[in-house]
MARPA-793244 format. One line per 3 residues: their letters; for each residue z, x, y of N, C-alpha, C. Coordinates in nm, 2 decimals. Example, Ala and Ser with C-alpha at 12.3 -4.5 7.8 and 13.67 -1.06 7.14 Angstrom:
<lolums>
as	0.78/1.32/-0.57/0.78/1.23/-0.45/0.78/1.32/-0.33 | 0.71/1.28/-0.22/0.71/1.37/-0.11/0.79/1.29/0.00
</lolums>
This chain:
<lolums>
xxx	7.09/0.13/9.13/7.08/0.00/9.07/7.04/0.01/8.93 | 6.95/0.04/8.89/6.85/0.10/8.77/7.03/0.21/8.70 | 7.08/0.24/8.75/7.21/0.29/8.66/7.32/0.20/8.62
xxx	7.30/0.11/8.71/7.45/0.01/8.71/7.35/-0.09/8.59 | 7.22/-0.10/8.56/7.20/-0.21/8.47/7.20/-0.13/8.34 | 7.15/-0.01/8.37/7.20/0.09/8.22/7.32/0.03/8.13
xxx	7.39/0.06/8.24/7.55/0.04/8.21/7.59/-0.11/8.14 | 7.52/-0.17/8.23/7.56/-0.36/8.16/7.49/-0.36/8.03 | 7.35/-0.28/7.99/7.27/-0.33/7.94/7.32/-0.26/7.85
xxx	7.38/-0.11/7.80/7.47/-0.05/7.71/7.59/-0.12/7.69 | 7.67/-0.17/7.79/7.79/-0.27/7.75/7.74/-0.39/7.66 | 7.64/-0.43/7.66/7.58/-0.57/7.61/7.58/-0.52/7.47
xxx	7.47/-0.38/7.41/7.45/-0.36/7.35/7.60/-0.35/7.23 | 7.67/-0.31/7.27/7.80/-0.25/7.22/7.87/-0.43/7.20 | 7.86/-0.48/7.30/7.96/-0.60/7.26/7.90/-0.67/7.14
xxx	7.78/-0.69/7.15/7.64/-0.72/7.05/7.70/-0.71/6.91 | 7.71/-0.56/6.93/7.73/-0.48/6.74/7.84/-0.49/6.73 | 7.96/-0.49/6.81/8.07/-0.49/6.77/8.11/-0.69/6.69
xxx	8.02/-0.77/6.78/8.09/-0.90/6.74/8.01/-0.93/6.62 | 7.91/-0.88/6.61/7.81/-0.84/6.45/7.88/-0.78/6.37 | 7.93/-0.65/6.37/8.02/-0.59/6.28/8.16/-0.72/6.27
xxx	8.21/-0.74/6.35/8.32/-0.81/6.33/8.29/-0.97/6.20 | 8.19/-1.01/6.27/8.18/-1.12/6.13/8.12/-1.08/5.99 | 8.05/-0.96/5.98/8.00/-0.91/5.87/8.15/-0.86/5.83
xxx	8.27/-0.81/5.89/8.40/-0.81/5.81/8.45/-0.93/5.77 | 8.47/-1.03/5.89/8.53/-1.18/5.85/8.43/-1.21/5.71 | 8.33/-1.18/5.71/8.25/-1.23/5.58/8.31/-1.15/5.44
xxx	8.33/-1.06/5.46/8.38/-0.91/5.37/8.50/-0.99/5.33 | 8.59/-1.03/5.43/8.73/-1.05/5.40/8.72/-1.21/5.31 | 8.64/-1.28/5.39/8.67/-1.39/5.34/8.60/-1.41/5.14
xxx	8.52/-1.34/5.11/8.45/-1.29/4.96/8.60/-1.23/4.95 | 8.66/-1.15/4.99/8.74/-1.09/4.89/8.84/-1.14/4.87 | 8.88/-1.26/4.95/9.04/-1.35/4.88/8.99/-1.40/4.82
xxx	8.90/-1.43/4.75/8.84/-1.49/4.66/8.80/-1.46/4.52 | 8.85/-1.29/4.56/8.83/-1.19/4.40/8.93/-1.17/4.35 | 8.98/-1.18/4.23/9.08/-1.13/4.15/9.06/-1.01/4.09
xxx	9.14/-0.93/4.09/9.10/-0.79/4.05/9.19/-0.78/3.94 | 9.15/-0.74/3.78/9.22/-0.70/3.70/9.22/-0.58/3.62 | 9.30/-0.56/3.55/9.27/-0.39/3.50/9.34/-0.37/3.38
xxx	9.30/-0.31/3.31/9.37/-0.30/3.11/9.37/-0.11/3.11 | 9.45/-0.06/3.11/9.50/0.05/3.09/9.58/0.10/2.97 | 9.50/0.18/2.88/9.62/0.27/2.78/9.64/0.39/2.80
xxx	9.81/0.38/2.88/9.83/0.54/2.97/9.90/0.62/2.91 | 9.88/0.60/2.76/9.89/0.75/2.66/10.05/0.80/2.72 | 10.13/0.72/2.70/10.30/0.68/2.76/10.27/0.84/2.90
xxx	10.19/0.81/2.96/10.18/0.91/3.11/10.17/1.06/3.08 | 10.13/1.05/2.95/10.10/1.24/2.87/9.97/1.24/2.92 | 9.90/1.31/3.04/9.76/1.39/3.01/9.77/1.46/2.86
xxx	9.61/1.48/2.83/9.60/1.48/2.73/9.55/1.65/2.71 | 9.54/1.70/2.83/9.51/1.85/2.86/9.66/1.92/2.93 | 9.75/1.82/2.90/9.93/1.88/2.96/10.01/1.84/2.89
xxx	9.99/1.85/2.67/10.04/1.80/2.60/10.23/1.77/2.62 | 10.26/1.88/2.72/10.44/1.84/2.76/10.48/1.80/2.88 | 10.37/1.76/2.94/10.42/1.65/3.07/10.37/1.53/3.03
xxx	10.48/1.47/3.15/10.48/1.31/3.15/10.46/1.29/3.31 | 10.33/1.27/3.37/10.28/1.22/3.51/10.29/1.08/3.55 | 10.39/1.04/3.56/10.35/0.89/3.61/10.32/0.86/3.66
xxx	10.30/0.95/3.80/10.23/0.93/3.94/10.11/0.95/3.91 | 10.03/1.04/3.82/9.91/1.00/3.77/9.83/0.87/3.77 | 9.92/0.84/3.68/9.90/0.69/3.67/9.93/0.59/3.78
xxx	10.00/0.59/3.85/10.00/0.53/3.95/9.92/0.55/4.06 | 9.88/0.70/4.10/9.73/0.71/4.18/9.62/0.63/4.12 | 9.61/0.61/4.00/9.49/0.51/3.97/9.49/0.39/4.02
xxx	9.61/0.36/3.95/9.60/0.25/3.99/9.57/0.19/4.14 | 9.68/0.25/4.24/9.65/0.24/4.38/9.52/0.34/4.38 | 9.46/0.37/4.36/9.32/0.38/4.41/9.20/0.26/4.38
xxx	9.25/0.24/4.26/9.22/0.09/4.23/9.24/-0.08/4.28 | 9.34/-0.06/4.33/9.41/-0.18/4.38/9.38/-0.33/4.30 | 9.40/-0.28/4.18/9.41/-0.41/4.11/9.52/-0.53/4.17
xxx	9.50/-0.69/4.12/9.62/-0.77/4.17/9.74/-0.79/4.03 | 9.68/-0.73/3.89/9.70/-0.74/3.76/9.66/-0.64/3.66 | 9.78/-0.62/3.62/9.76/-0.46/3.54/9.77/-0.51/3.41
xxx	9.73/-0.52/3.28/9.76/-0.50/3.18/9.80/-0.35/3.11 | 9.90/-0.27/3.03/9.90/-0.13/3.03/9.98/-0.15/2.88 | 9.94/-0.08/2.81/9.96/0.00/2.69/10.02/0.13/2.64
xxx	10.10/0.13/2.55/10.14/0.31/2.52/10.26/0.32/2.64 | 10.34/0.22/2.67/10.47/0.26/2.76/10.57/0.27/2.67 | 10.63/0.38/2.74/10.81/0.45/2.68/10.88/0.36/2.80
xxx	11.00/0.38/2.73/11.10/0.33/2.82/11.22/0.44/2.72 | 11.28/0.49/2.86/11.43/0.57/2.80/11.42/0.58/2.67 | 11.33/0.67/2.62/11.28/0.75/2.54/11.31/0.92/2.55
xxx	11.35/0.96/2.41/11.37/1.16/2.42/11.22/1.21/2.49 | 11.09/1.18/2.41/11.00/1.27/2.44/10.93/1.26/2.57 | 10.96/1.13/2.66/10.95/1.09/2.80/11.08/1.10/2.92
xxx	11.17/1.07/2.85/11.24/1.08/2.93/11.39/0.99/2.97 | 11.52/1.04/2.90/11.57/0.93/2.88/11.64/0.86/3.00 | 11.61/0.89/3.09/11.68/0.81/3.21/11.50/0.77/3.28
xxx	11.42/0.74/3.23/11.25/0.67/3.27/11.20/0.55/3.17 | 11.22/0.45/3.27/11.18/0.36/3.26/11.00/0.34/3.31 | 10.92/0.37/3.22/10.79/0.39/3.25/10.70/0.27/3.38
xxx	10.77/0.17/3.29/10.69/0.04/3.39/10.77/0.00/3.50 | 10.93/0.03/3.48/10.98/0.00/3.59/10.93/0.09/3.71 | 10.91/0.19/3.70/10.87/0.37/3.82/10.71/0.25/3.87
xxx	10.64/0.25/3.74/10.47/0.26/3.81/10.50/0.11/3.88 | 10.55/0.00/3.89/10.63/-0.11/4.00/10.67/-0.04/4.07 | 10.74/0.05/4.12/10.82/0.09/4.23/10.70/0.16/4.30
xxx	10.63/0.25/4.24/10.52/0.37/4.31/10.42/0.25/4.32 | 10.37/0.17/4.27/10.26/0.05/4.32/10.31/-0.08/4.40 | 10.42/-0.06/4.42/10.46/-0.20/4.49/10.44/-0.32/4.43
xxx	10.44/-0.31/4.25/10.42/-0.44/4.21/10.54/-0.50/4.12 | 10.54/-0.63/4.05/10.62/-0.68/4.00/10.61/-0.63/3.87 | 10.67/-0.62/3.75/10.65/-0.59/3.66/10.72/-0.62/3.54
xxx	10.68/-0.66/3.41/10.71/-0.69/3.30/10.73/-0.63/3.18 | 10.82/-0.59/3.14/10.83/-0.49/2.99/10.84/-0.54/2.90 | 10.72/-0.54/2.76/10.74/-0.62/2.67/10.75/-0.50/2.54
xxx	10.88/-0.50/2.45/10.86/-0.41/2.34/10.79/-0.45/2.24 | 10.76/-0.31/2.21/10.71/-0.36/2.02/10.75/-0.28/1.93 | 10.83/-0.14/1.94/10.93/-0.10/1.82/11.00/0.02/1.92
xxx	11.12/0.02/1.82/11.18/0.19/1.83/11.14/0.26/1.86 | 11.11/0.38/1.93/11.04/0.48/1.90/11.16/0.60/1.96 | 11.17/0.74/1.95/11.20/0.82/1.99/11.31/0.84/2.07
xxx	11.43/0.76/1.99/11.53/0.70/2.06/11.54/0.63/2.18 | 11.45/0.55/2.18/11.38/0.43/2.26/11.34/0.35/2.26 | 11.27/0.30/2.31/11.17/0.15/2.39/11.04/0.24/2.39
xxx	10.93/0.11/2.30/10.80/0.19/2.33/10.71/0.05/2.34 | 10.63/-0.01/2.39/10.50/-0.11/2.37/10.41/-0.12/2.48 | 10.44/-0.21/2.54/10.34/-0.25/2.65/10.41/-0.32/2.80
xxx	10.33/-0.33/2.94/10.37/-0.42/3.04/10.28/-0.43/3.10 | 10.31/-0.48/3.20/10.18/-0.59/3.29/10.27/-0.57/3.46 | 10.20/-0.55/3.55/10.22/-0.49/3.67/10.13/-0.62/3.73
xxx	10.20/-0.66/3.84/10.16/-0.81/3.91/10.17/-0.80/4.07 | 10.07/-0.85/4.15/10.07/-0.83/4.31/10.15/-0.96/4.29 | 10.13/-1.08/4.23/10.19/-1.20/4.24/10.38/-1.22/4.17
xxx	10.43/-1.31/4.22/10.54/-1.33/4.18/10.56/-1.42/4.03 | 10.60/-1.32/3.95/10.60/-1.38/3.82/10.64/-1.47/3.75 | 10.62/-1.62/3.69/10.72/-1.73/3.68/10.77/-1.74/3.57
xxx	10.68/-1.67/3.45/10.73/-1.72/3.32/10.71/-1.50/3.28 | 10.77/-1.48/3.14/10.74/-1.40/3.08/10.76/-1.39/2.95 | 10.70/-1.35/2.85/10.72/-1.39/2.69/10.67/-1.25/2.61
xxx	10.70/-1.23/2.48/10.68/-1.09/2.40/10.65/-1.22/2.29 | 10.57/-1.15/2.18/10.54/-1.22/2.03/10.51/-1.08/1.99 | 10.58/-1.06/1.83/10.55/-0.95/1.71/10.44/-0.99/1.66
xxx	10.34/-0.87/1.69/10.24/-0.89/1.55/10.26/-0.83/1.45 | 10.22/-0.89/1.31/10.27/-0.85/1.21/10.15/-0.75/1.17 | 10.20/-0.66/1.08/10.11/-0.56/0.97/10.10/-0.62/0.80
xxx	9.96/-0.61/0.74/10.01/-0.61/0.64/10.12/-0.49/0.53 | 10.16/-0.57/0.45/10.24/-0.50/0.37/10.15/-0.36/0.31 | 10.23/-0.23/0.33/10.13/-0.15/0.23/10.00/-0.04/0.32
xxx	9.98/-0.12/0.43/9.95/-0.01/0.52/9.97/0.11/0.61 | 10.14/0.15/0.62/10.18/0.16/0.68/10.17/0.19/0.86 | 10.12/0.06/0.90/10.08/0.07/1.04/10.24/0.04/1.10
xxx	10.23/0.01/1.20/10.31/0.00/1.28/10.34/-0.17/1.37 | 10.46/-0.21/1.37/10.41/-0.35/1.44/10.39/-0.33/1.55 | 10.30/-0.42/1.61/10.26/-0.45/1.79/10.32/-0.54/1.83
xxx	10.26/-0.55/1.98/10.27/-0.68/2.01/10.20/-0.74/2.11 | 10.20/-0.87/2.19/10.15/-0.92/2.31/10.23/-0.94/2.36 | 10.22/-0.92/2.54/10.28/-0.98/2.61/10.16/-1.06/2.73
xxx	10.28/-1.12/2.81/10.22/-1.23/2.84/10.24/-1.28/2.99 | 10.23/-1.27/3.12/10.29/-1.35/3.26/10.25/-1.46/3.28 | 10.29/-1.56/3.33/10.24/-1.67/3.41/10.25/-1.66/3.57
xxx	10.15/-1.66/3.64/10.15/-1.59/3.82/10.09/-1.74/3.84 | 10.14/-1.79/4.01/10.04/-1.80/4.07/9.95/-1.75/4.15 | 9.84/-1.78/4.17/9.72/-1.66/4.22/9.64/-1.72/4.36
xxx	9.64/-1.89/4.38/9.63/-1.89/4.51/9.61/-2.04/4.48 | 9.70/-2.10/4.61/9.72/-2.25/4.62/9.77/-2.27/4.54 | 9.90/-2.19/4.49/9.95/-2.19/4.38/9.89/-2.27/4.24
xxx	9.77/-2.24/4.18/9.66/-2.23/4.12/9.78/-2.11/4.00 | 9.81/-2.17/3.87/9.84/-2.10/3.78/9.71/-2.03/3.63 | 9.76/-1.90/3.65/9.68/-1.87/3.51/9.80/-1.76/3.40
xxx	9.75/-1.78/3.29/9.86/-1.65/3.20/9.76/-1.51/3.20 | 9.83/-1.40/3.23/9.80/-1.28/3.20/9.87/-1.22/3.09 | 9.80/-1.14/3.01/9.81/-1.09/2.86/9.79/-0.95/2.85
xxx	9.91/-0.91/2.79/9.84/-0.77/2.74/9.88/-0.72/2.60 | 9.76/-0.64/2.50/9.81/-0.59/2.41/9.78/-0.50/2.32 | 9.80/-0.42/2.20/9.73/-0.31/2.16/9.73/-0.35/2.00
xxx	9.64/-0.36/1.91/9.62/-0.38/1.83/9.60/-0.29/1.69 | 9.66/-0.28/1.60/9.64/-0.16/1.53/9.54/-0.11/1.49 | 9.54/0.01/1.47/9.40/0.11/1.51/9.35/0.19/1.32
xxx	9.47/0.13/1.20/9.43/0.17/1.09/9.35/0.10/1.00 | 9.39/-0.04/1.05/9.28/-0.07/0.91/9.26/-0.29/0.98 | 9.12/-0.29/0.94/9.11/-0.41/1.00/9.20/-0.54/0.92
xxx	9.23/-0.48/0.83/9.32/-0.61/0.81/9.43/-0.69/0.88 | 9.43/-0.59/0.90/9.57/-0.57/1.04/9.55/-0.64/1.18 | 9.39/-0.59/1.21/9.36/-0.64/1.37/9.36/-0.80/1.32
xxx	9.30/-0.79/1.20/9.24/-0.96/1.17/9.37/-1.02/1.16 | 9.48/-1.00/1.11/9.58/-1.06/1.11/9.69/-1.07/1.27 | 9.70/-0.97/1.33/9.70/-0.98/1.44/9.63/-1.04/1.54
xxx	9.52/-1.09/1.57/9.40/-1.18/1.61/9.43/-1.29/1.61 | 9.47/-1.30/1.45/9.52/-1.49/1.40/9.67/-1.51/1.45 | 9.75/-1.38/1.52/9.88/-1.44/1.56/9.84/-1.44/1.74
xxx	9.75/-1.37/1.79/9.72/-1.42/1.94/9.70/-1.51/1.95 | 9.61/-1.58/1.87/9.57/-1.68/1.88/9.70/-1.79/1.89 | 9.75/-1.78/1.79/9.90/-1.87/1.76/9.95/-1.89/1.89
xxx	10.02/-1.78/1.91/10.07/-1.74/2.04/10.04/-1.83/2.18 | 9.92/-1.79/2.16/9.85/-1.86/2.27/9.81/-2.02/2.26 | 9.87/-2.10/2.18/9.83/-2.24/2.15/9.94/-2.36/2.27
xxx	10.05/-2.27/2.27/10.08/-2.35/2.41/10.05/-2.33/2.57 | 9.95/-2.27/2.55/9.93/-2.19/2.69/9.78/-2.26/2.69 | 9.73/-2.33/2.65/9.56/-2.34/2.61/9.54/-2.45/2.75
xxx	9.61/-2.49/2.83/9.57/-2.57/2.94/9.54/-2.46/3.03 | 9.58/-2.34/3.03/9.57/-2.21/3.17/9.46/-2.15/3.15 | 9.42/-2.12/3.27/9.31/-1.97/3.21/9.42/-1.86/3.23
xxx	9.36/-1.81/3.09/9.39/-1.69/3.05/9.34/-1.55/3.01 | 9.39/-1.44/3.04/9.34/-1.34/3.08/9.39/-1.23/3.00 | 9.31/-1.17/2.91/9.35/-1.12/2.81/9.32/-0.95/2.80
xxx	9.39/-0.85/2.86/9.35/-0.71/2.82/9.44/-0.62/2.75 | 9.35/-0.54/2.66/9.38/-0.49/2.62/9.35/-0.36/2.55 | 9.41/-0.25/2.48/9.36/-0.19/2.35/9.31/-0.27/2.19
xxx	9.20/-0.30/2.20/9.19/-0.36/2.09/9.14/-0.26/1.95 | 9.15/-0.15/1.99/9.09/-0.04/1.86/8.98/-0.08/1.78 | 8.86/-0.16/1.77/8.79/-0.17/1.73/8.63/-0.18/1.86
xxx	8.48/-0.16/1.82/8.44/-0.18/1.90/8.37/-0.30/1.89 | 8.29/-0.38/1.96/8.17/-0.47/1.94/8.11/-0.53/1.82 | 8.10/-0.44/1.73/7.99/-0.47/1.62/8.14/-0.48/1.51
xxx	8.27/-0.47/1.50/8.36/-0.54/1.39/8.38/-0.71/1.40 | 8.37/-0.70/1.30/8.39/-0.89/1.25/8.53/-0.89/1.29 | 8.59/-0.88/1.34/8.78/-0.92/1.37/8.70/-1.03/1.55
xxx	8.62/-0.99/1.60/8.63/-1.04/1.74/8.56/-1.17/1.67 | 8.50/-1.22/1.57/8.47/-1.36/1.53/8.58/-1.45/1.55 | 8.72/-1.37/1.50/8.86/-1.42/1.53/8.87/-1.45/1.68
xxx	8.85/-1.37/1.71/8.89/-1.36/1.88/8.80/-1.49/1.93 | 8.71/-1.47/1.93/8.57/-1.56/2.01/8.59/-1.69/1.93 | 8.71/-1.74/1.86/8.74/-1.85/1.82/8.78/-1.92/1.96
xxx	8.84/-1.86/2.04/8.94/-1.85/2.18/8.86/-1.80/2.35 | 8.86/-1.69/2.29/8.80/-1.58/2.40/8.68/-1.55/2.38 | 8.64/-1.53/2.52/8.50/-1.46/2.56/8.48/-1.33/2.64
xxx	8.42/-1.26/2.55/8.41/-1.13/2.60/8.26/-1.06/2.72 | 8.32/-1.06/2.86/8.22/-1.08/2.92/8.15/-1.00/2.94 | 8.11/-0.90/2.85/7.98/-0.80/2.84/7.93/-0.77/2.70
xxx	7.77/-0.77/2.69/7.75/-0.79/2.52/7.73/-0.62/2.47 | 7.76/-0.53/2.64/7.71/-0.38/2.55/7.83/-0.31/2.68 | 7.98/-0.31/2.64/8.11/-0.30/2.74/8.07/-0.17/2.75
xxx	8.12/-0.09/2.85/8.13/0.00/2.85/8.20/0.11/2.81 | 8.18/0.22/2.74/8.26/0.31/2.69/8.43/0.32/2.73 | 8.50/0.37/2.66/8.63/0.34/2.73/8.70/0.44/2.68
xxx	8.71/0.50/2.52/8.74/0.63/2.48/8.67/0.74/2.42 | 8.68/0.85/2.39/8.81/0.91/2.46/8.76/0.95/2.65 | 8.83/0.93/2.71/8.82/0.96/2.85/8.72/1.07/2.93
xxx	8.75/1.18/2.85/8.65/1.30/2.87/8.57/1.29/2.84 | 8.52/1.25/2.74/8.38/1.19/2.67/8.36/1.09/2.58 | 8.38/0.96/2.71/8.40/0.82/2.61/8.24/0.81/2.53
xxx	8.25/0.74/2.42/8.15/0.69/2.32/8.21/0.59/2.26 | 8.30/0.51/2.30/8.28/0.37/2.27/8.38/0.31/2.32 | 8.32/0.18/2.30/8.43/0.05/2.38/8.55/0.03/2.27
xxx	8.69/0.03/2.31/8.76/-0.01/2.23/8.86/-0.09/2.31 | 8.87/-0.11/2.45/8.94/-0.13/2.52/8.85/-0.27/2.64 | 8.92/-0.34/2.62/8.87/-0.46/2.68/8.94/-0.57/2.77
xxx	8.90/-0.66/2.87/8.96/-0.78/2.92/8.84/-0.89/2.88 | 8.90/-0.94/2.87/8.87/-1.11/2.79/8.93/-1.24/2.85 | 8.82/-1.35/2.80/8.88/-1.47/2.91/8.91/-1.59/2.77
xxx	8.96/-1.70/2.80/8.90/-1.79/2.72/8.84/-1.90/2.80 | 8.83/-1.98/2.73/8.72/-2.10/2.82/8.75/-2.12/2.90 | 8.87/-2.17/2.96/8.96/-2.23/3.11/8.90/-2.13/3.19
xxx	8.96/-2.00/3.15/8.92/-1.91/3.26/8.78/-1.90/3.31 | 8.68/-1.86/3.15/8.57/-1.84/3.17/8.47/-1.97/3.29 | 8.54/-2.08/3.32/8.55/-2.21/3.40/8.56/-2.19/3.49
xxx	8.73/-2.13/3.52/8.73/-2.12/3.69/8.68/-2.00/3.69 | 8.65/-1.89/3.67/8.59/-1.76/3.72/8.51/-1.73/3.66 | 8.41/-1.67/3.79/8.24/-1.59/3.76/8.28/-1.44/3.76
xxx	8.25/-1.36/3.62/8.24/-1.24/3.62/8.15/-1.17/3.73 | 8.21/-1.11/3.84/8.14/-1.05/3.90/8.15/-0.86/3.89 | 8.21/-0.80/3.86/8.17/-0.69/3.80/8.26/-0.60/3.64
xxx	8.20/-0.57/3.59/8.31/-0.50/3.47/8.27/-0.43/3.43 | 8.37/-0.28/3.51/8.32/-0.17/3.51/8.49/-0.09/3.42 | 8.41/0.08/3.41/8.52/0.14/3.38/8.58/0.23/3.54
xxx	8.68/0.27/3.53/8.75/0.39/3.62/8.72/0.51/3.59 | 8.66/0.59/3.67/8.68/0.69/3.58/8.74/0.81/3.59 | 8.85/0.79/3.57/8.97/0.88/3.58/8.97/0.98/3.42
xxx	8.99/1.11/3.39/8.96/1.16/3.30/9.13/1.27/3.29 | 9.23/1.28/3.40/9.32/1.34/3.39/9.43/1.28/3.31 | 9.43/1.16/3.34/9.59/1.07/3.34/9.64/1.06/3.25
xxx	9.50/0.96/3.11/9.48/0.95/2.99/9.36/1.01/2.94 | 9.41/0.94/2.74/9.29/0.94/2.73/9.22/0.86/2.68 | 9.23/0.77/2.75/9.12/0.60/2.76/9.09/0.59/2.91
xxx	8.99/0.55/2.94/8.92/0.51/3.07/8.98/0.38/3.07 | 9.02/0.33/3.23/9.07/0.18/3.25/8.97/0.11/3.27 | 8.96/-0.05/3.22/8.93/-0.10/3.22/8.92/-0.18/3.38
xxx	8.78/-0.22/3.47/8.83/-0.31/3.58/8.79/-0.40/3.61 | 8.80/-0.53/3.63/8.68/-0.64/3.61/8.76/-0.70/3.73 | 8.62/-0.77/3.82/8.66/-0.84/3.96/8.60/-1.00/3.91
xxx	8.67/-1.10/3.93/8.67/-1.21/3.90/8.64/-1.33/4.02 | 8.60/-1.37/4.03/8.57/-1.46/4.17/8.59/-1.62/4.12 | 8.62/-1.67/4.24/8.73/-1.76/4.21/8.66/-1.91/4.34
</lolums>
């Protein structure tokens, strides 16, 4: 007798923890449809930076699926390009190896190719747009650009996602660039919007006075982001502007720290909704 109640009183126990464990997941699950996960990546067009003559894409795409962002911002993409690869389509491959939607936006020739930026989406994308940023004359920098998605993200609840890389020679350039995001972004000013990117400058330059006309940058000391192997400073960022900063509470914003792929750390910020 004293064995048979063992037994019930161990079955009890087990049913106990298991229906305990089971709502501490229902709780788990239900916090996380409620997180937006996003990510700003500059994947150095998929060159490790210690394998100056490969092009790993699947590098890059391990990150990311280790990461399981729902929105990729990414920087430094070739497209059917000599020194990558002319039948590789960079953002098309890291969509196919992530299972996500994806967007290719140019910003010049390069290398008998396509070279700028895309944005990688768990959501189905409804709008997509490119704008030139301009250089001043005399610097010889290079033009950039933004790009841009419109997703919806839940109860078909719309926001724009942004990505872009900003020139890295001389601030007159980011400043003038700054003042065309801005532009850019004046018909979109009802959405929240979600802005990552390489911005090449860190914290303490006056060009983000431009920005913070718009956007808010949700950490006042970000975390290092280049160079990868031994980052020392933030140059790489996601950004909200007010709408967003409205519907969503920064709940964490951190880096990756992946040191192979590139050589910039990704950017990851979880957004709760």
């Amino acid at each position: 007798m004293k064995f048979v109640f063992n037994i019930c009183f161990s079955l009890l126990l087990i049913s106990g923890y298991s229906c305990s464990k089971s709502n501490n997941d229902s709780k788990a699950g239900s916090d996380s449809s409620n997180i937006l996960k996003v990510m700003t990546y500059n994947i150095h067009i998929a060159n490790p930076p210690s394998a100056p003559n490969v092009v790993d894409v699947e590098a890059i795409a391990k990150v990311i699926n280790n990461v399981k962002p729902d929105l990729v911002a990414l920087q430094e993409v070739d497209r059917f390009t000599d020194r990558s690869g002319k039948d590789l389509d960079q953002a098309k491959k890291l969509a196919e190896l992530t299972g996500m939607e994806y967007r290719f936006f140019k910003a010049i020739d390069r290398s008998n190719g396509e070279y700028g930026l895309a944005i990688l989406s768990r959501f189905a994308i409804e709008e997509s747009q490119v704008f030139s940023l301009p250089v001043e004359q005399g610097t010889g920098a290079e033009i950039r650009a933004l790009g841009l998605v419109r997703v919806k993200y839940k109860n078909d609840q719309e926001l724009i996602f942004a990505t872009t890389h900003l020139d890295h020679l001389a601030d007159a350039n980011r400043e003038l660039q700054s003042k065309e995001i801005l532009k850019a972004f004046k018909s979109y000013q009802k959405y929240p919007i979600i802005l990552g990117g390489d911005f090449n400058m860190n914290q303490s330059n006056t060009t983000w006075n431009t920005l913070k006309l718009a956007f808010n940058v949700p950490c006042t000391m970000c975390p290092p982001t280049h160079s990868a192997s031994n980052p020392q400073t933030a140059i790489d960022y996601i950004i909200l502007n007010n709408v967003a900063k409205n519907v969503f509470t920064v709940k964490s914003y951190n880096t990756y720290p992946e040191t192979y792929a590139s050589d910039h750390l990704p950017v990851v910020v979880e957004l709760k909704y």
